[in-house]
N, C-alpha and C positions, 0 to 999 in steps of 0.2 A: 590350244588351237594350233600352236606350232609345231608341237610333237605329233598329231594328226597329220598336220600338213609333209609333215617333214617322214613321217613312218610312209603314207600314200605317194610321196615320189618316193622314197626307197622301192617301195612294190614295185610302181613304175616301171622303176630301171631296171630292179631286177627280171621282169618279166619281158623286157628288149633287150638284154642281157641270153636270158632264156631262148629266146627267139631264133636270135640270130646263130646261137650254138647249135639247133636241131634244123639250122638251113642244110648244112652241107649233109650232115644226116640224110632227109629227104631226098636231097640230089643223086644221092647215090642209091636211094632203094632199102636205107636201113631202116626198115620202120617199126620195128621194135626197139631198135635205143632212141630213134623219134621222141617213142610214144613215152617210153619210160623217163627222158631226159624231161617234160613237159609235165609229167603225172610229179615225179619229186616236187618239181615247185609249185604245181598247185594243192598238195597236199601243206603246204604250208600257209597259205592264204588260196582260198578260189578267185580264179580271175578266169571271164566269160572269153576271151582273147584266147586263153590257156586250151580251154575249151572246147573250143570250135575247131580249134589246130588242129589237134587230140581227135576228134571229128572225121577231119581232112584226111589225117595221118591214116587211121582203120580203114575207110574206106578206099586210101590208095592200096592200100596193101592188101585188101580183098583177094587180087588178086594171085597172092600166094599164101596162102590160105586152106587152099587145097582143090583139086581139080575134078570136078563133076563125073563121078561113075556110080551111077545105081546100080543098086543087087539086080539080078533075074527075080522077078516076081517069084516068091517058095521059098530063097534064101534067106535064110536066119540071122542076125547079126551075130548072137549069142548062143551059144552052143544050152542047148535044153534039160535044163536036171530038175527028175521028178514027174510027178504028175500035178494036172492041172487040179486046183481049189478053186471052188468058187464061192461066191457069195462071203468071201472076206477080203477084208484091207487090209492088210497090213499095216502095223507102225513101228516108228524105232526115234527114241530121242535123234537130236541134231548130235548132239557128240558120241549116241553109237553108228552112225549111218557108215559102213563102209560101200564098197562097189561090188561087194560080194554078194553080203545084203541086199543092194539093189538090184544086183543081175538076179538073185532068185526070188526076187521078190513078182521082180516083171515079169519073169517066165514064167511063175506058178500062179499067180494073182492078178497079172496087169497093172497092177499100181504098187507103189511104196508112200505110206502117210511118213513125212518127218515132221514131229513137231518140234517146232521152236528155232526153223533152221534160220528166220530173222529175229531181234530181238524184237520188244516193243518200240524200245526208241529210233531203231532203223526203220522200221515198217512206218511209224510216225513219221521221217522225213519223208521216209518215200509218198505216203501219201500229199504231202506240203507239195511237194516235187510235181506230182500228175495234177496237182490243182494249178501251179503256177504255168507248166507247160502250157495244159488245155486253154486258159485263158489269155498265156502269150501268142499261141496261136490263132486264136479268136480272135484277140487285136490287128497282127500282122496282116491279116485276110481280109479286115475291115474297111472299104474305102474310104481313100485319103486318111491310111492307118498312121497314125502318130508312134508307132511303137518302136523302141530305139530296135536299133537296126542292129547292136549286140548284146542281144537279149542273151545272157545263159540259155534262159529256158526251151527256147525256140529258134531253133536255123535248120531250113533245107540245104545243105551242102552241094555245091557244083559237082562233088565227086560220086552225088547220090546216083548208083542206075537207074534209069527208067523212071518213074514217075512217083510221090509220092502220094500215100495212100493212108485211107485211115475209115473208121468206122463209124459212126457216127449220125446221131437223130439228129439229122436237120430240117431246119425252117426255113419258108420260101425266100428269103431277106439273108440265110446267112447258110456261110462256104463251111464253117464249122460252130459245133458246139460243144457244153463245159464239160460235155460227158464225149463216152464213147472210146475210142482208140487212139491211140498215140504212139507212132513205132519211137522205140526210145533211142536209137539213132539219130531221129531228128530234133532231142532235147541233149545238150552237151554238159547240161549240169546232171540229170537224169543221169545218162551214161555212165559220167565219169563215177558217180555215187553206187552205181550199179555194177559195176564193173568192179570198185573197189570194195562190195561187197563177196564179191565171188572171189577176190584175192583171198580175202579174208579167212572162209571160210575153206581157203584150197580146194575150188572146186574142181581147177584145170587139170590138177590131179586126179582126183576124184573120175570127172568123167574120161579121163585117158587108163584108169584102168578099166573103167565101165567096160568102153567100148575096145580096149588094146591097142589105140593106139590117141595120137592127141586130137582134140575136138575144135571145131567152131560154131560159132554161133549164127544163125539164121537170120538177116538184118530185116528181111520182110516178116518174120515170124517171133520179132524179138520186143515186145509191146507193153504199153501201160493201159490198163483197160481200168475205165469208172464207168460200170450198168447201175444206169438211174434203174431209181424203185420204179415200177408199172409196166421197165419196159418188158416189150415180148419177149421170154424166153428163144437163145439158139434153138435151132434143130435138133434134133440126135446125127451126131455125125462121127468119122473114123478119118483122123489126118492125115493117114495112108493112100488115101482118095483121090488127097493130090500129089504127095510124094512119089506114090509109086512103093506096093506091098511091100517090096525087099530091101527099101531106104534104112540104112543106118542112122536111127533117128531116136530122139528122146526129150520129152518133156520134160521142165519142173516150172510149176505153176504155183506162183505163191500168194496165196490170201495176206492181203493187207488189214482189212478189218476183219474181226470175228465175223463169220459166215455160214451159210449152210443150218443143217440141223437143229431145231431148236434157238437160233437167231433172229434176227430182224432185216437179215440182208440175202438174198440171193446166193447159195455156193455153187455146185457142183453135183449133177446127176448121173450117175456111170452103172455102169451093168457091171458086176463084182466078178469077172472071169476072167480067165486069159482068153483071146483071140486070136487065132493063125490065120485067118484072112480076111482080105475085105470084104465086107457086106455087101449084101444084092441093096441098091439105094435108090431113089426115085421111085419106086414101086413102095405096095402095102398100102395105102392111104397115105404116101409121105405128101407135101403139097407144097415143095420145090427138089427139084432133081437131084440135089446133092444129100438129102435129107435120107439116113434111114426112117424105112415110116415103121409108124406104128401096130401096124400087124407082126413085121420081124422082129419089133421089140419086146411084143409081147409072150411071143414064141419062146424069144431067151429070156427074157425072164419068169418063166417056168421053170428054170434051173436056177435060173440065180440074179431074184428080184432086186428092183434099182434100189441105189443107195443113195443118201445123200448127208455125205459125211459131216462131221463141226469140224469146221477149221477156226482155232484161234488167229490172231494177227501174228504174223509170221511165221505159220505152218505151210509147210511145202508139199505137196503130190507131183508126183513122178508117176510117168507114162507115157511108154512110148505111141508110137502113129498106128498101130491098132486097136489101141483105146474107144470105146464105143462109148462116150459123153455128150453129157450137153448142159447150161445154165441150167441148176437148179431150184428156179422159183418155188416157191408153197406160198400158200394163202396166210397174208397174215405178215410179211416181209414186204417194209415198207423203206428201208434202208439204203440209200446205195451202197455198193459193194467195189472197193478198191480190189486192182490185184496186179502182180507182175508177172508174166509169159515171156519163158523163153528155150526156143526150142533151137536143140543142140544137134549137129551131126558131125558123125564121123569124119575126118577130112579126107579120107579116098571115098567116101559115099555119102557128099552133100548133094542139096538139090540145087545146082545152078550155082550163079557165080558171085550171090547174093549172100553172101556169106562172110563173116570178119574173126579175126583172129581172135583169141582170147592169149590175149598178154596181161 
């Protein structure tokens, strides 16, 4: 009991110890050794304090980060080699994926399947993770919420822009539910777990050769999503729609549970081509305005009929914001479907100032 007590004030101290090192940090605007002074020691023990800082810190530094210039609608991110394929995916294990790979993947195909770019036991926490989240925030929202008020799992940060936001089937009685969206910015244990998954795997490399130069991630487009079984499948839609066609942009979308194809849970339904612009949307029979409908879909897929890929637990797809997807339910898929979303751009051509560093 003493050796408990006496290891939990060592934490303690050391984490006000911690603290008070990355004040002057802060003061000055240094927010990467901030953040990296703060990541050390919570990689040694988690502490929700640590956390939220960690939080704090990203979103002050959004601001340098990289400064809002979109393409001209027409312009390319990536220079074009080849002609276009359709009606195939691509794959490539997690440890063949390079940026080369993935640039001719996206140009010729639209998408890059990686499997295996999570393990099994990463994709397990992460699932742990969108469950504790959703239901910390279910608490916090609940009147005369009892929920401590240093949750890891759940803080809206003062330093958050504008409003937060989330997706989610709700009931007349309740602000949120166990399902649905969660930007992972607003979960500090999530983040940091997610962030030092992409260390990991040197993604910040990765996408700085992709796109030529280094990337950030999209703080409103950066999400844990759990779709209960029944619900309505999305629309067919193109992310481009609201970037803006010539956004320096790119997905990776990672299934957390086995999905799609031959599963029990919900994946992913995409038109297997490459696409150079945006769709005509709101029109066809679509029945909301943002929605390509289904006459233009059917149109393209006379070339090159939807797919709907097996994604194991922690298989990744890549694709960028002309991707023409959407939830892909089948009859018979009663599972929910965990996943992690996060969409990267360029830092001379992100959208808006909603964006955070990848350190």
């Amino acid at each position: 009991m003493l050796q408990r007590a006496s290891a939990s004030v060592r934490h303690y101290l050391r984490v006000r110890h911690c603290l008070k090192e990355v004040s002057p940090l802060v003061k000055a605007g240094d927010w990467r050794n901030a953040y990296e002074t703060l990541a050390i020691e919570n990689r040694k023990s988690a502490n929700a304090t640590l956390e939220r800082t960690m939080i704090d810190i990203l979103l002050q530094a959004r601001d340098a980060a990289g400064t809002v210039v979109i393409a001209s609608p027409g312009d390319s991110p990536l220079p074009f080699k080849g002609s276009p394929v359709r009606g195939v995916v691509p794959e490539v294990s997690a440890s063949a994926l390079t940026a080369s790979k993935l640039q001719d993947a996206i140009q010729n195909h639209g998408y890059l399947l990686v499997r295996g770019l999570l393990s099994a036991a990463n994709s397990a926490e992460l699932r742990d993770t969108i469950d504790n989240a959703m239901h910390a925030r279910m608490a916090m929202a609940a009147p005369e919420s009892s929920a401590s008020a240093k949750s890891p799992w759940y803080y809206e940060s003062p330093h958050f822009p504008g409003t937060h936001i989330s997706y989610t089937a709700l009931t007349k009685k309740q602000k949120h539910g166990p399902t649905g969206s969660l930007m992972v910015v607003d979960s500090p244990r999530g983040a940091f777990q997610v962030l030092e998954h992409y260390r990991a795997m040197n993604l910040s490399n990765l996408l700085q050769d992709y796109f030529g130069e280094p990337a950030v991630v999209a703080t409103r487009k950066w999400v844990f999503r759990l779709v209960q079984s029944g619900q309505m499948p999305g629309g067919w839609h193109q992310d481009g729609q609201f970037m803006g066609a010539g956004a320096k942009a790119l997905n990776m979308w990672v299934a957390l549970t086995p999905c799609g194809d031959g599963t029990a849970a919900p994946g992913l339904a995409l038109i297997p081509k490459r696409i150079h612009e945006i769709m005509e949307y709101g029109t066809g029979g679509a029945n909301i305005n943002w929605v390509v409908g289904p006459e233009v879909i059917a149109k393209l897929a006379e070339e090159a009929p939807v797919v709907r890929p097996y994604f194991g637990a922690g298989d990744a797809l890549f694709f960028d914001h002309l991707s023409l997807h959407r939830t892909g339910h089948a009859k018979g898929q009663e599972q929910n479907r965990y996943a992690l979303e996060s969409w990267f751009y360029a830092a001379s051509g992100n959208a808006g100032n909603y964006v955070l560093p990848l350190y």
